[in-house]
C-alpha positions as CSV (number, residue, x, y, z in Angstrom):
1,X,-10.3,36.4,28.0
2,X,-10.8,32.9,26.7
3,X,-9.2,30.2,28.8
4,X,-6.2,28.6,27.3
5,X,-8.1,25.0,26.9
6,X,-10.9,26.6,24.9
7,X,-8.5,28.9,22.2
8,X,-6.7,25.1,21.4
9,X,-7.3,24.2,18.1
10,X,-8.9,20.5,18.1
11,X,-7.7,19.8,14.4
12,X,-6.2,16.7,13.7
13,X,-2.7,16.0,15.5
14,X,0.7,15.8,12.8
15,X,2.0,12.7,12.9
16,X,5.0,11.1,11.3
17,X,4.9,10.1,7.7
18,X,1.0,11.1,7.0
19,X,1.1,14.6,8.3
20,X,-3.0,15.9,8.9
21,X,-4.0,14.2,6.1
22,X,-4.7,10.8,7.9
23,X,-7.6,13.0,9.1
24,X,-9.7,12.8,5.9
25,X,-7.9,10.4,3.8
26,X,-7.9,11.8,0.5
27,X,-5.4,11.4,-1.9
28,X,-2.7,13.4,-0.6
29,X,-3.0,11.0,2.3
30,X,-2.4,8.3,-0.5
31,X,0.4,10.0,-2.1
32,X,2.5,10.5,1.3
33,X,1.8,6.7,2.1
34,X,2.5,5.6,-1.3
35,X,6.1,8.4,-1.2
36,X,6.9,6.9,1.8
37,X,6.5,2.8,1.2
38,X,7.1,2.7,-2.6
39,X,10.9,3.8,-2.2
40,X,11.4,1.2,0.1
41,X,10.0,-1.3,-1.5
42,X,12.3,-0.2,-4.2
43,X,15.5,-0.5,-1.8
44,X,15.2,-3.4,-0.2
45,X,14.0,-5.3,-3.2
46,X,16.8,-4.2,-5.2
47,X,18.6,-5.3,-2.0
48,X,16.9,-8.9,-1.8
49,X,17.9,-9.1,-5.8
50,X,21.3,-8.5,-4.6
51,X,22.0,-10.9,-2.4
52,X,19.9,-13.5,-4.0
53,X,22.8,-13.3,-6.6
54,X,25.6,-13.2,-4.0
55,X,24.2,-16.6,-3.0
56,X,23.4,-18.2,-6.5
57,X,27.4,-17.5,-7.5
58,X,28.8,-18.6,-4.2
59,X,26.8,-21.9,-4.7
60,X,27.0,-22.4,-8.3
61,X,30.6,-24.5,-8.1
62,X,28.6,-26.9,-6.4
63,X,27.8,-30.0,-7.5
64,X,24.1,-30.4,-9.3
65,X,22.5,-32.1,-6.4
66,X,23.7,-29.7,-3.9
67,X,23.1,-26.9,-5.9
68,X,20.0,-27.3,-6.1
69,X,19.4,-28.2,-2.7
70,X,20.9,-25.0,-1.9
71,X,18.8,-22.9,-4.3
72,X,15.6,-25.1,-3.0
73,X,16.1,-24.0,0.6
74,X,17.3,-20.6,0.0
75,X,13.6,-20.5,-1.8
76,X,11.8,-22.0,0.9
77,X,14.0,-19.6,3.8
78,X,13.0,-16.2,1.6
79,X,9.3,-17.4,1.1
80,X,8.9,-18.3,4.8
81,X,10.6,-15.4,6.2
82,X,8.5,-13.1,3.7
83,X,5.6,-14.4,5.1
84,X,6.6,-14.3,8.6
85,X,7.7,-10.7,8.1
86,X,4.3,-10.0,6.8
87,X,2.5,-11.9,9.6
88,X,4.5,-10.2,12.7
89,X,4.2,-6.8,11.2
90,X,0.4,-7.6,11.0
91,X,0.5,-8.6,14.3
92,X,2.8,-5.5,15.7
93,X,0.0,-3.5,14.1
94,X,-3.0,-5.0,15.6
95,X,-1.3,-4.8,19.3
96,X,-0.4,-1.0,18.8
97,X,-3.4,0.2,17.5
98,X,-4.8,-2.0,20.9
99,X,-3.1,0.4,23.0
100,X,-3.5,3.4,20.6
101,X,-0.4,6.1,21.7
102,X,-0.9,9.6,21.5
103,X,0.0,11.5,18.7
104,X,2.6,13.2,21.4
105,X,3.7,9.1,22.4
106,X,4.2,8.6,18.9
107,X,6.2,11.3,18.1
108,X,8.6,10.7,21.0
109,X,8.9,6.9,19.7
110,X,9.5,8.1,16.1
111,X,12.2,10.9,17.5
112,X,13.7,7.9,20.0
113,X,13.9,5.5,17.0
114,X,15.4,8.1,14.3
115,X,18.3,8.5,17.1
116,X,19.2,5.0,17.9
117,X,19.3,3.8,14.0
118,X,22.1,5.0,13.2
119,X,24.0,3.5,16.1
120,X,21.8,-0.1,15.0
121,X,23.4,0.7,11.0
122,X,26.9,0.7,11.9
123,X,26.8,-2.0,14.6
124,X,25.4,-4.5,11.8
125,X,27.5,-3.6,8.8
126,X,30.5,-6.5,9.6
127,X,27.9,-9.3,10.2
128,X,25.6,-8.5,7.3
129,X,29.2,-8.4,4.8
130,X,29.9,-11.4,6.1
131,X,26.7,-13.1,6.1
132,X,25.8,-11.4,2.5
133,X,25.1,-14.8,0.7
134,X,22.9,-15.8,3.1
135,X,21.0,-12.6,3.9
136,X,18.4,-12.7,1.1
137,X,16.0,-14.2,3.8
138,X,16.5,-11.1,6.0
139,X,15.8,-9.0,3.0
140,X,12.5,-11.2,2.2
141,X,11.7,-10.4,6.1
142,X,11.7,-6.5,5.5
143,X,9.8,-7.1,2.1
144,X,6.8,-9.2,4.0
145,X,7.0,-6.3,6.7
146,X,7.1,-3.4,4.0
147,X,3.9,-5.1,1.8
148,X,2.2,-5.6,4.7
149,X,2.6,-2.2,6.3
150,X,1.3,-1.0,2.2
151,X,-1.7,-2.8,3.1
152,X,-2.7,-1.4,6.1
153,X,-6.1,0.9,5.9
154,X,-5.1,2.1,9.0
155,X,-1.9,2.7,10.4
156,X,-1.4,2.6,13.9
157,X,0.0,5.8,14.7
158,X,-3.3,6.8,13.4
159,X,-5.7,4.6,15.8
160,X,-4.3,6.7,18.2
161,X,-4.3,10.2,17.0
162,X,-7.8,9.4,16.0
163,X,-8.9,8.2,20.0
164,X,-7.4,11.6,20.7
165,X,-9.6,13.8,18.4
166,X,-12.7,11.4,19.5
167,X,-11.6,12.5,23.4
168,X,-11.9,16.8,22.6
């Protein structure tokens, strides 16, 4: 009778989003990163546009001057925190694929997260109607993160899973 460590299988681990195909990275790799980002690219620009012109109506019975000092550093907030959101996902990204989780880790984190966002949704619903006209920066944030996460070759989750197949 074959012991139980030589009938595992030592395919590729399923991880969130990519599935097996982060294994050989063909297209149906591509289409479940590209099903996954796309949409929320979609979202939160369509939510960026949205409070973009929350803020241009509640400053347009400004004077001229002010007006377009507001709209000057409501341009210079949303391009900074874009790129900030782009940098610190970049960086995020280069630390956990440092530390490289399991693809049993990363399941547990992706389970862990799905539970507490709903909790993290309804506690920032008053603040964010409150603060719409100014939120477009936040938005821009989520954008830089989202095109950055599009741009990864590798994501972490997968550093990980791949260390894992290296070990069997």
């Amino acid at each position: 009778m074959a012991s139980r460590v030589s009938s595992e299988s030592a395919g590729p681990a399923k991880l969130p989003i990519v599935g097996t195909t982060w294994y050989r990275r063909g297209p149906s790799y591509w289409l479940r990163r590209t099903a996954f980002t796309v949409p929320l690219l979609i979202v939160m620009g369509l939510m960026f546009g949205v409070t973009l012109d929350v803020f241009l109506k509640a400053v347009g019975g400004l004077s001229d001057g002010w007006r377009h000092i507001s709209y000057a550093l409501q341009a210079v907030a949303s391009t900074g925190a874009a790129g900030w959101g782009w940098a610190y996902y970049r960086r995020k990204a280069r630390e956990a694929r440092a530390r490289a989780a399991s693809p049993a880790e990363t399941w547990r984190r992706h389970d862990s997260a799905q539970r507490r966002a709903p909790g993290l949704a309804s506690a920032g619903r008053l603040p964010a109607l409150l603060l719409m006209p100014f939120m477009a920066p936040v938005f821009a944030w989520i954008l830089g993160m989202l095109i950055a996460m599009a741009c990864l070759r590798e994501l972490p989750s997968e550093a990980g899973a791949r260390k894992a197949l290296n070990r069997t």
